[in-house]
LUMPA-355743 format. One record per residue (C-alpha): z, x, y; residue in three letters; residue number from 1. Coordinates in steps of 0.001 Angstrom, whole numbers. Example, Ala and Ser with C-alpha at 12.3 -4.5 7.8 and 13.67 -1.06 7.14 Angstrom:
BEGIN
<atom><w>7800</w><u>12300</u><v>-4500</v><r>ALA</r><k>1</k></atom>
<atom><w>7140</w><u>13670</u><v>-1060</v><r>SER</r><k>2</k></atom>
# end
This chain:
BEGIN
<atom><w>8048</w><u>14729</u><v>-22648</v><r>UNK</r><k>1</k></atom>
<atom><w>5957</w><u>14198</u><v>-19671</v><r>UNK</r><k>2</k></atom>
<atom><w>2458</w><u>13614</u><v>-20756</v><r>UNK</r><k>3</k></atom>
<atom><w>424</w><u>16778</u><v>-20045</v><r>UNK</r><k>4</k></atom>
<atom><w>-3825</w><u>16871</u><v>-19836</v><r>UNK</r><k>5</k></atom>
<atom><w>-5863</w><u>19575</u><v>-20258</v><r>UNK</r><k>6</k></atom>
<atom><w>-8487</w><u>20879</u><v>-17691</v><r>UNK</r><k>7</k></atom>
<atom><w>-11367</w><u>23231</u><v>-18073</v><r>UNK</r><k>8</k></atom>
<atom><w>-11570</w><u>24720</u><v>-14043</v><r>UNK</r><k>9</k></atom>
<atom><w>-13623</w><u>27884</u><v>-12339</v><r>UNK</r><k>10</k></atom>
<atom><w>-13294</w><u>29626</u><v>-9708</v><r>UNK</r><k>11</k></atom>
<atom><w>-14676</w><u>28626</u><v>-6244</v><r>UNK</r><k>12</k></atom>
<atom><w>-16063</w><u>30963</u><v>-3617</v><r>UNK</r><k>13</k></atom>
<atom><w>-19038</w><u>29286</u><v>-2235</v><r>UNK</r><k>14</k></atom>
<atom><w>-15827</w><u>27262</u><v>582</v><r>UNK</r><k>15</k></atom>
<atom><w>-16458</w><u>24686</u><v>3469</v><r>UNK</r><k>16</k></atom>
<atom><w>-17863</w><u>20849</u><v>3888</v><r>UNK</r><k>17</k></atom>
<atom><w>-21404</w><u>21606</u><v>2857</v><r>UNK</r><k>18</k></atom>
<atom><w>-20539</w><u>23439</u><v>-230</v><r>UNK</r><k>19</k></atom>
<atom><w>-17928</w><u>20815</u><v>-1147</v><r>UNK</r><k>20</k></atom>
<atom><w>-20643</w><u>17714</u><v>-865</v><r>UNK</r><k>21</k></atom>
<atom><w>-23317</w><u>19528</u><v>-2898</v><r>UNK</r><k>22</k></atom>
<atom><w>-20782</w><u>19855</u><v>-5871</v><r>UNK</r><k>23</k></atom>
<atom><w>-19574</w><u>16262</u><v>-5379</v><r>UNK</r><k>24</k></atom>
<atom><w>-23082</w><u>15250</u><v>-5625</v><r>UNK</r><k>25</k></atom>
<atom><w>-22836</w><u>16814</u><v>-9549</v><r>UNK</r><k>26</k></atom>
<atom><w>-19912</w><u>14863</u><v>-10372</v><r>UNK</r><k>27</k></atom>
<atom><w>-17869</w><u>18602</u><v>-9944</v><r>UNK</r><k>28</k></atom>
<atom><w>-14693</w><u>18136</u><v>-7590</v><r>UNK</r><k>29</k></atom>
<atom><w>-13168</w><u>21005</u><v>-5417</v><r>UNK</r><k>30</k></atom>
<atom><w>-9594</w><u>21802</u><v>-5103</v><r>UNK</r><k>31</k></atom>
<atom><w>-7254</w><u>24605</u><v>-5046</v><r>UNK</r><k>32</k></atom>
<atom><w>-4052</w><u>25822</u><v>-6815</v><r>UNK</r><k>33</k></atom>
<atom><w>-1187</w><u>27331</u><v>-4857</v><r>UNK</r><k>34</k></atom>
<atom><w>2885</w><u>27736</u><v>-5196</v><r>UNK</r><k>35</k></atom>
<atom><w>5522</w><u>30072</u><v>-6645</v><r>UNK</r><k>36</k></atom>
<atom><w>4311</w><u>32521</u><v>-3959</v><r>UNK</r><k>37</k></atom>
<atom><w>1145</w><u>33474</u><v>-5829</v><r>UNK</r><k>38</k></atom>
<atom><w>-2098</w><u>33642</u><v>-3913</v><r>UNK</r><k>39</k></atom>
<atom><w>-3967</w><u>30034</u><v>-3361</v><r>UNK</r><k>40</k></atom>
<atom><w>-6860</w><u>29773</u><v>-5650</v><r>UNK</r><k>41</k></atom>
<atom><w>-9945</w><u>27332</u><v>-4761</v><r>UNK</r><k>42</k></atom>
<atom><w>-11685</w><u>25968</u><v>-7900</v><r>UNK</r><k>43</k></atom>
<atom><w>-13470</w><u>23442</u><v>-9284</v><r>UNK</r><k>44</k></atom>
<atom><w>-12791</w><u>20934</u><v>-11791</v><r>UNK</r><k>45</k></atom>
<atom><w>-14820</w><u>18173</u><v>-13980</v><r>UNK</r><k>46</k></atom>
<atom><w>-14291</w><u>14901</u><v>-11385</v><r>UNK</r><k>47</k></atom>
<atom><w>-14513</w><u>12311</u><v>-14533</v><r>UNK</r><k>48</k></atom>
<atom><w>-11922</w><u>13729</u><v>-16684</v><r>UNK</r><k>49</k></atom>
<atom><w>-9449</w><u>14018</u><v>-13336</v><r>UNK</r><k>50</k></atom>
<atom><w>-10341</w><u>10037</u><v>-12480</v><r>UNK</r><k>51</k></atom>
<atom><w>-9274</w><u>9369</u><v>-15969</v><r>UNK</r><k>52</k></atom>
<atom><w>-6416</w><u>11262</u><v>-15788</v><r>UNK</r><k>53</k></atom>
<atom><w>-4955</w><u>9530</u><v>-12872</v><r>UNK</r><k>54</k></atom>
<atom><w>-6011</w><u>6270</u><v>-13873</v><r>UNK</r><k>55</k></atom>
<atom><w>-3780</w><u>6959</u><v>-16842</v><r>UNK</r><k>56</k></atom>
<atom><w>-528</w><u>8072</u><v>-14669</v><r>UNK</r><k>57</k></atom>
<atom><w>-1053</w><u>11541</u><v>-15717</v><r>UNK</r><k>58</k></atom>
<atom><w>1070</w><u>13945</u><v>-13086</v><r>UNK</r><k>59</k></atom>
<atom><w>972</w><u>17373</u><v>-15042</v><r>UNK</r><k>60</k></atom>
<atom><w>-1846</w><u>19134</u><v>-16094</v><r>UNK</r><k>61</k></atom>
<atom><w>-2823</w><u>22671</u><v>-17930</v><r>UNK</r><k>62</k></atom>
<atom><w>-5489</w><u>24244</u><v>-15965</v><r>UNK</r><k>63</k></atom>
<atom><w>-7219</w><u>26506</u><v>-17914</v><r>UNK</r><k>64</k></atom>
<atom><w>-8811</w><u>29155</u><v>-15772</v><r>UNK</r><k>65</k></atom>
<atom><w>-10606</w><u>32254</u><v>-16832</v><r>UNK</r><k>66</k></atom>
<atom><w>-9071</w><u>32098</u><v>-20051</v><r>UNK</r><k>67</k></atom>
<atom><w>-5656</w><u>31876</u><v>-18971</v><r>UNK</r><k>68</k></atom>
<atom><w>-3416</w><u>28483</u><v>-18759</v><r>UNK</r><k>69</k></atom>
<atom><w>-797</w><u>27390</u><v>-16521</v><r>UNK</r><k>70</k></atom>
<atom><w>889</w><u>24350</u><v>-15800</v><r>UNK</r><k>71</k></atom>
<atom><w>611</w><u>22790</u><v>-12504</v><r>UNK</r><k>72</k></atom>
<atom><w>1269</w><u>19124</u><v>-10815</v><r>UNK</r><k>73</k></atom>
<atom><w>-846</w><u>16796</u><v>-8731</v><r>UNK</r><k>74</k></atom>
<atom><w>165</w><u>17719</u><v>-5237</v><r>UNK</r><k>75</k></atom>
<atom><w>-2160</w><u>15350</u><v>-3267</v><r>UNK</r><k>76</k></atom>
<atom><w>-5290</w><u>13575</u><v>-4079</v><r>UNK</r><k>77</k></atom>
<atom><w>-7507</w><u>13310</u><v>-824</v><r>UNK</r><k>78</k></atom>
<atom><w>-9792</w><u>10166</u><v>-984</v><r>UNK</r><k>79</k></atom>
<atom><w>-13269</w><u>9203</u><v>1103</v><r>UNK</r><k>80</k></atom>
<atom><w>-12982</w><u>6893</u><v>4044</v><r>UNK</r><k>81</k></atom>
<atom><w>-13060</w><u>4242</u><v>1695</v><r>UNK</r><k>82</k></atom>
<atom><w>-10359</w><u>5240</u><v>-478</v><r>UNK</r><k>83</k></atom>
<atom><w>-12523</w><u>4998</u><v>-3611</v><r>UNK</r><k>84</k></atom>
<atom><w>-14136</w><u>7880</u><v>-4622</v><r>UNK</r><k>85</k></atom>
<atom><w>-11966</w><u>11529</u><v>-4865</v><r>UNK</r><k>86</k></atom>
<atom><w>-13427</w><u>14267</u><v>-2510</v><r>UNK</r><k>87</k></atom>
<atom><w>-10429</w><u>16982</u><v>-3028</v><r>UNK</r><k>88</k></atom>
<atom><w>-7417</w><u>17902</u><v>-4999</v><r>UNK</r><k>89</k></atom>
<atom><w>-4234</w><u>19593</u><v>-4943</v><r>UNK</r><k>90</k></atom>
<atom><w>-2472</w><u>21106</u><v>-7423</v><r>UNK</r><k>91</k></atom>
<atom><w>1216</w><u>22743</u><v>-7386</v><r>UNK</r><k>92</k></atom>
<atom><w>1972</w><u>25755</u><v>-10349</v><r>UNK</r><k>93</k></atom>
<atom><w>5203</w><u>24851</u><v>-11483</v><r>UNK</r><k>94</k></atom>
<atom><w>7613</w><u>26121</u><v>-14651</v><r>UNK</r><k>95</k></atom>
<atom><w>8961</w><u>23612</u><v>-17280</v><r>UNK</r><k>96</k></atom>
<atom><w>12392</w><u>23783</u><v>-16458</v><r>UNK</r><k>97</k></atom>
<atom><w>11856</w><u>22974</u><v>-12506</v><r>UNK</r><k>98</k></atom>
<atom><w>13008</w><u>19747</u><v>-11170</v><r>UNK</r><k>99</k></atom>
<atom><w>9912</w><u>17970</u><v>-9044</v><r>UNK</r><k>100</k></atom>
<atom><w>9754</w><u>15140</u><v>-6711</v><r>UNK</r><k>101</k></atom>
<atom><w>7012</w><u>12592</u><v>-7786</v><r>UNK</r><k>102</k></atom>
<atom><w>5557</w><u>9279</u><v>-6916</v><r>UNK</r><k>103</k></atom>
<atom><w>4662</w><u>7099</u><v>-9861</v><r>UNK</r><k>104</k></atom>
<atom><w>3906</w><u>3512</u><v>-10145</v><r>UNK</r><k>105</k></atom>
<atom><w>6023</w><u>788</u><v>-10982</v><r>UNK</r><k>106</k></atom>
<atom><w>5232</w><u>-2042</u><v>-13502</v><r>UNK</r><k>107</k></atom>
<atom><w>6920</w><u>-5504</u><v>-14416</v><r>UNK</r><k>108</k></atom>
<atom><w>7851</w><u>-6224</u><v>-18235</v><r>UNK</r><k>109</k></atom>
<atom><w>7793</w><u>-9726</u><v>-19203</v><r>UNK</r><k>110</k></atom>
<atom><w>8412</w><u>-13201</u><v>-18284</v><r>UNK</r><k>111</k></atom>
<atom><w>10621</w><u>-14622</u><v>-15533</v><r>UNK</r><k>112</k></atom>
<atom><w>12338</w><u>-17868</u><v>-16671</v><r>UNK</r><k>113</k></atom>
<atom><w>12934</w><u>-18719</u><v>-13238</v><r>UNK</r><k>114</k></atom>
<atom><w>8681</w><u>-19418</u><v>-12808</v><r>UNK</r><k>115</k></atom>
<atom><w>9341</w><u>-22826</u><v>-14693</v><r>UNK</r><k>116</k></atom>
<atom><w>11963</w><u>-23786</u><v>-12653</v><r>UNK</r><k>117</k></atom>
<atom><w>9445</w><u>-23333</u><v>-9601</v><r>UNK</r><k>118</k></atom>
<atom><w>9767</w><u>-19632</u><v>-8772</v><r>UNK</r><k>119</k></atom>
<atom><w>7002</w><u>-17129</u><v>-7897</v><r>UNK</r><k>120</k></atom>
<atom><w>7553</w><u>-13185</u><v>-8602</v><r>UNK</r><k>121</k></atom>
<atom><w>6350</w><u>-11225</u><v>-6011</v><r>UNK</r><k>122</k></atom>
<atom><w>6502</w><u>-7702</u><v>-6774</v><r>UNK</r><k>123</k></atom>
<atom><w>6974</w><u>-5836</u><v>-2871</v><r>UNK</r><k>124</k></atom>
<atom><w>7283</w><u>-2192</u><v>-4321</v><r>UNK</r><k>125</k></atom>
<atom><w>4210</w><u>-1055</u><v>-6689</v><r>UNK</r><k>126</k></atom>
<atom><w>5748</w><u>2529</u><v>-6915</v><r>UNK</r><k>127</k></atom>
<atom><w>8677</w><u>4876</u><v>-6480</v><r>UNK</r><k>128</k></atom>
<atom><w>10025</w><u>8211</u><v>-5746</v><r>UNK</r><k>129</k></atom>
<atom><w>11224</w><u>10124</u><v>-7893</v><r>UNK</r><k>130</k></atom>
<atom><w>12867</w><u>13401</u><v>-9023</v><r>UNK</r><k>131</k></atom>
<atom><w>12994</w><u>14660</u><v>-12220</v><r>UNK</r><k>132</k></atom>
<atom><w>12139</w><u>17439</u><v>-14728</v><r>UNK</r><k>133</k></atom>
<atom><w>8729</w><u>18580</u><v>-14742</v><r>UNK</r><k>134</k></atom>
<atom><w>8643</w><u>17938</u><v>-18467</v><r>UNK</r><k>135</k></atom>
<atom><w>10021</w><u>14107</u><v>-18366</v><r>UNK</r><k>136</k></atom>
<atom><w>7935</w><u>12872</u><v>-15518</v><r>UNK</r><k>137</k></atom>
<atom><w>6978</w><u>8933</u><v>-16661</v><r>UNK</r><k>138</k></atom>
<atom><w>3846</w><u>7966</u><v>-16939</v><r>UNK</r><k>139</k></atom>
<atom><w>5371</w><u>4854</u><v>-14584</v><r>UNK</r><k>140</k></atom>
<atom><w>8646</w><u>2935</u><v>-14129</v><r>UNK</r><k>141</k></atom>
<atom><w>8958</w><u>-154</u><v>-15918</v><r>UNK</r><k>142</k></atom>
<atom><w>10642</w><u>-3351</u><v>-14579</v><r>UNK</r><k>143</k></atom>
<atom><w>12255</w><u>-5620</u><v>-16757</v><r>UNK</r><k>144</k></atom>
<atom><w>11647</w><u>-9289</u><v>-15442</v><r>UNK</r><k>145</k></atom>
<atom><w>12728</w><u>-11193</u><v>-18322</v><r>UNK</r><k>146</k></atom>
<atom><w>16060</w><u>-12315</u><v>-16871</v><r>UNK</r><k>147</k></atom>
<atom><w>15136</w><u>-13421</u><v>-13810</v><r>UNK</r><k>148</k></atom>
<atom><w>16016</w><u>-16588</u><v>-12802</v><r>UNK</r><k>149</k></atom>
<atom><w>15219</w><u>-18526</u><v>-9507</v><r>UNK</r><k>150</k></atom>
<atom><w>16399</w><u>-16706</u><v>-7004</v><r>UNK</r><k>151</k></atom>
<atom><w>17070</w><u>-13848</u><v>-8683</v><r>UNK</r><k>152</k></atom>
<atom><w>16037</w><u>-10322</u><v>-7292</v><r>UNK</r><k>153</k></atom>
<atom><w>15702</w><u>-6891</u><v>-8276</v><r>UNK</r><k>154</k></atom>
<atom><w>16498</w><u>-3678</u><v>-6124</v><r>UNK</r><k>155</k></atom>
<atom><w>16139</w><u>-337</u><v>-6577</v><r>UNK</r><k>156</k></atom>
<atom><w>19196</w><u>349</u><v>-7332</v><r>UNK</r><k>157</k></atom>
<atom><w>19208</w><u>-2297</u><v>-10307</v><r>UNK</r><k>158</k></atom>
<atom><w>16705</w><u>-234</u><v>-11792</v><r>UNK</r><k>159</k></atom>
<atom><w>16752</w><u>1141</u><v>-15326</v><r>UNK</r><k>160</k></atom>
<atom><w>16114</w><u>4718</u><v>-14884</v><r>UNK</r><k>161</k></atom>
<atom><w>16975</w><u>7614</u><v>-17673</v><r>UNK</r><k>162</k></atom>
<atom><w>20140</w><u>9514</u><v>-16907</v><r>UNK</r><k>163</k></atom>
<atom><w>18012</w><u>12901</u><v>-16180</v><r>UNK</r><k>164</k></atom>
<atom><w>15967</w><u>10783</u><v>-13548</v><r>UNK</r><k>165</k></atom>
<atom><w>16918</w><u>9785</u><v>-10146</v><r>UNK</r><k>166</k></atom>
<atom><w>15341</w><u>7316</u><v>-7827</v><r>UNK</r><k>167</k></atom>
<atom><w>14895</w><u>8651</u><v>-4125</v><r>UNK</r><k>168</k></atom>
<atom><w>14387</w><u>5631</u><v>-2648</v><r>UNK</r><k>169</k></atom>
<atom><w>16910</w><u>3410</u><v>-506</v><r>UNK</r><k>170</k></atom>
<atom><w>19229</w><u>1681</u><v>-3349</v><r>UNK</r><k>171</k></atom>
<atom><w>19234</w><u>-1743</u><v>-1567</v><r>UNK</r><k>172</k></atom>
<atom><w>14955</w><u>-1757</u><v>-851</v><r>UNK</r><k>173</k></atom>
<atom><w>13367</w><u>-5129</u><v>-2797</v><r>UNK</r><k>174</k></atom>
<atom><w>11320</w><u>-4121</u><v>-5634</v><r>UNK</r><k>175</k></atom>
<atom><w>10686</w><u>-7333</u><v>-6584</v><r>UNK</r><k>176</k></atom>
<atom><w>11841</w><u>-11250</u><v>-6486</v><r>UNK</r><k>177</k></atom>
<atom><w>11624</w><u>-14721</u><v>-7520</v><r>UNK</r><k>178</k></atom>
<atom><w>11463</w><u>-17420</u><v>-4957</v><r>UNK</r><k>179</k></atom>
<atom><w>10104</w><u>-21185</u><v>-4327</v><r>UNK</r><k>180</k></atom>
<atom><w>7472</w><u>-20996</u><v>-1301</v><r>UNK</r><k>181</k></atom>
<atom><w>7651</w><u>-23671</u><v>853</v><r>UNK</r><k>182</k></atom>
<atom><w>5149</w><u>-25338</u><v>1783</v><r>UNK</r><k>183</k></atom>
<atom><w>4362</w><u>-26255</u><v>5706</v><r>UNK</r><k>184</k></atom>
<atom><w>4087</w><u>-29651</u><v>6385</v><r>UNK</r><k>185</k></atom>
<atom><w>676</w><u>-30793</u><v>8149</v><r>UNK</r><k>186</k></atom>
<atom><w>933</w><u>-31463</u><v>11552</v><r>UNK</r><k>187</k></atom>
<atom><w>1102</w><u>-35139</u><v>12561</v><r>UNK</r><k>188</k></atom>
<atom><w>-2043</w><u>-36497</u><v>14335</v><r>UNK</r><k>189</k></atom>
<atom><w>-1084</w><u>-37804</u><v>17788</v><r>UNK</r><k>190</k></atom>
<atom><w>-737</w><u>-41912</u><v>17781</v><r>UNK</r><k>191</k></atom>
<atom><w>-3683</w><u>-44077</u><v>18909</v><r>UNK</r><k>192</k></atom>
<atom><w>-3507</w><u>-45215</u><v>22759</v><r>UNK</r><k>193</k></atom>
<atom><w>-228</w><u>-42808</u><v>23697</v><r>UNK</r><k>194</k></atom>
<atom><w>-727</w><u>-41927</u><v>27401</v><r>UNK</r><k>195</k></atom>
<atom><w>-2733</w><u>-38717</u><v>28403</v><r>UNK</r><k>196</k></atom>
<atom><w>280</w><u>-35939</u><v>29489</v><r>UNK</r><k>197</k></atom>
<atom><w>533</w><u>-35592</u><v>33156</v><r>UNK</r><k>198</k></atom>
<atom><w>-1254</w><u>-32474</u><v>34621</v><r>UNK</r><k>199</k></atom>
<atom><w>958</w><u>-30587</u><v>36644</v><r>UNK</r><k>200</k></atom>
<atom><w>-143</w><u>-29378</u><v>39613</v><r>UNK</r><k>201</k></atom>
<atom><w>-3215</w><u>-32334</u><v>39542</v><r>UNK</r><k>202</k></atom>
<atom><w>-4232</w><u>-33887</u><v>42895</v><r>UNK</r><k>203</k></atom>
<atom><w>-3997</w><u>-37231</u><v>43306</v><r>UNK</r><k>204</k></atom>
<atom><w>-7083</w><u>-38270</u><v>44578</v><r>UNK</r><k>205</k></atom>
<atom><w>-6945</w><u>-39600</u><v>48143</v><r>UNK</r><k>206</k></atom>
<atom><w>-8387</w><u>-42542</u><v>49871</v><r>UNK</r><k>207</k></atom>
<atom><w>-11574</w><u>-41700</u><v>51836</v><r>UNK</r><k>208</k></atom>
<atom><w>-10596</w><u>-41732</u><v>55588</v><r>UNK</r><k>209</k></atom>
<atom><w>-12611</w><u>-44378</u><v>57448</v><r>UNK</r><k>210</k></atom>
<atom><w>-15622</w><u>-43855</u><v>59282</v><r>UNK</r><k>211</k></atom>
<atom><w>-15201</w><u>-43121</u><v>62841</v><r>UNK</r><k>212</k></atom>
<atom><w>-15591</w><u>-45926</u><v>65467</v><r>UNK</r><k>213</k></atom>
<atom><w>-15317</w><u>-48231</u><v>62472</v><r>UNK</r><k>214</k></atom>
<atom><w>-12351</w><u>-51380</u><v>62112</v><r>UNK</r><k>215</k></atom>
<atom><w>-9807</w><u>-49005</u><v>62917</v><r>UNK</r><k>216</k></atom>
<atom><w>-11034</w><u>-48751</u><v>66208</v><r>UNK</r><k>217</k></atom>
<atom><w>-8772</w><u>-51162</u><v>67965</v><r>UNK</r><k>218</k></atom>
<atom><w>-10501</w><u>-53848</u><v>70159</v><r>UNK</r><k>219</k></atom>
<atom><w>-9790</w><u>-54597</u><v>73758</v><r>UNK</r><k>220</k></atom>
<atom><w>-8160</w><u>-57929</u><v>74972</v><r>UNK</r><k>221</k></atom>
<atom><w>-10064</w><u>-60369</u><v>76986</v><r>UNK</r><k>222</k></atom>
<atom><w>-9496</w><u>-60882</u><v>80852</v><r>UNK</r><k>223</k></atom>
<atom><w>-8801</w><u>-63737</u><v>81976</v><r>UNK</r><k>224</k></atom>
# end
């Protein structure tokens, strides 16, 4: 079963930028609850125990408001310009037999054999699609490495995934490989004395025309 943390939130009424960066400023986050046709409710929530949360791969939380609990999913987690610190949060109500469509990370497990035959892993996908209960969401996807050998690749749709969970991703995208890189060779410094390249479109430089009345000025026969 899905991994599920509990979350002490209150209502919000005081709404809008200024409100929201005065309750950042106490560590308190703002975000709302909506779905299953009920009305959307702004609250607020404790920002520490959400960062931990997330950092943890947690997707499902109980909200408990006003002394009632309900289950509801991370929706979308809105970051500052920086993409560090969380300024707003969405969460989704949803029942524990509904099917949801989440994104959670993926993770390599174990050693490649095909690194000491020169190989580097490169993982291109960190995380995945997926669609699943609400009650078996993973805290991540784990990638078996350990038979890799050079050359060898994974896709998604080599991926080990539960029966009850289905990857929504394209089957043949590259989660993650093992390769040689090849190095470039250094370019080879030009040899000593080779002639300079021929500038097209140069001007050959011309003679300077003799002076006028100078020797080309033809001189006049004698008389006799």
């Amino acid at each position: 079963m899905a991994h599920t943390t509990q979350l002490q939130v209150q209502s919000r009424t005081a709404l809008g930028s200024r409100s929201n960066r005065r309750l950042r400023r106490t560590g308190v986050l703002p975000g709302v609850i909506y779905g299953h046709k009920q009305a959307i409710v702004p609250i607020t929530l404790p920002g520490k125990e959400l960062a931990l949360a997330l950092d943890h791969g947690t997707h499902l939380f109980d909200l408990n408001l006003d002394g009632q609990s309900e289950k509801a999913l991370i929706k979308e987690v809105q970051y500052d310009h920086l993409g560090k610190e969380i300024i707003h949060v969405d969460f989704t109500r949803v029942s524990l037999d509904e099917r949801v469509r989440v994104t959670v990370s993926l993770e390599l497990k174990g050693e490649a054999p095909g690194e000491k035959d020169g190989g580097v892993v490169q993982q291109i996908l960190n995380e995945i699609e997926i669609e699943c209960l609400v009650t078996e969401i993973p805290d991540s996807v784990l990638v078996d490495i350990s038979g890799m050998a050079l050359d060898a690749e994974i896709r998604v749709k080599d991926l080990k995934l539960p029966e009850n969970i289905k990857a929504l991703a394209e089957k043949e995208q590259m989660v993650v490989s093992c390769h040689t890189i090849e190095e470039e060779a250094p370019a080879e410094p030009a040899a000593e004395g080779a002639a300079e390249p021929e500038v097209i479109g140069r001007k050959v430089e011309e003679a300077p025309a003799p002076a006028a009345g100078a020797a080309a000025e033809k001189k006049a026969p004698e008389k006799k």
